[in-house]
N, C-alpha and C positions, 0 to 999 in steps of 0.2 A: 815073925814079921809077916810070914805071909805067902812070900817071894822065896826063893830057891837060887841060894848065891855058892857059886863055885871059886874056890881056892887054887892060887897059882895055876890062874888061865892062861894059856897063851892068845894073845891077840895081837895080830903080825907082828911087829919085831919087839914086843912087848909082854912082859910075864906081870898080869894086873893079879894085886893080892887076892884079891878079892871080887870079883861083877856076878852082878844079876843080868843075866843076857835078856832077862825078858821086859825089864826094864829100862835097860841101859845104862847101869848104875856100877863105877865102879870106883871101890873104897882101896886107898891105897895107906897103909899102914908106915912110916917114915921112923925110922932110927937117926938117930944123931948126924951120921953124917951128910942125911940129907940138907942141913943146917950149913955145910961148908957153898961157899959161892960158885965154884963148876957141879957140885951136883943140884943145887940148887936152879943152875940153867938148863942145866939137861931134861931135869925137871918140868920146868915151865913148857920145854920144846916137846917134852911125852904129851903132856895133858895137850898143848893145843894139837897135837898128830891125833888124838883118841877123841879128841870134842869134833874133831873134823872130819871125824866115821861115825858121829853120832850116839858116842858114850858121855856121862855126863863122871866127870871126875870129883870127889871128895877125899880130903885128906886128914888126918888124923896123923897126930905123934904116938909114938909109944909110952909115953907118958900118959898121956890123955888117958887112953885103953887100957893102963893098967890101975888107974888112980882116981877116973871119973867114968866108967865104964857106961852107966845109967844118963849121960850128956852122950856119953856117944851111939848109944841106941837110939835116944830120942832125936839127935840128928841125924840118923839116918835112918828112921820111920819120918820124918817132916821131911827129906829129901824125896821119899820113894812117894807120898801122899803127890807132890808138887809132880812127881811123874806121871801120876797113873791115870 
């Protein structure tokens, strides 16, 4: 891709799967139970704390990544394009 993306960052009281610091991009990979409704909100309150330092949040299931892997490269080279 390009970019140089680090796994299980910390970014203050947040461990992001996934960000390219030099973009601002950070890809967070969701299991199942992100699906139940308090993780779900907790959820929503990470990304606005991390768009509000100026990271741009994408998310993905683990479905997705393991079953359309090729959808999820191309959205995230068409996120990082809309970055750069």
């Amino acid at each position: 891709m390009g970019v140089e993306f680090r796994r299980q960052y910390v970014i203050g009281d947040y461990i992001a799967d996934f960000v390219c610091l030099d973009e601002g991009l950070i890809i967070e990979v969701d299991g199942a139970y992100h699906a139940e409704r308090d993780q779900h909100d907790d959820d929503m309150v990470r990304t606005a704390n991390l768009e509000q330092i100026g990271f741009k949040i994408i998310r993905f299931r683990n479905e997705e990544v393991l079953m359309n892997v090729e959808k999820v490269l191309e959205s995230i080279n068409n996120e990082l394009k809309k970055l750069q």
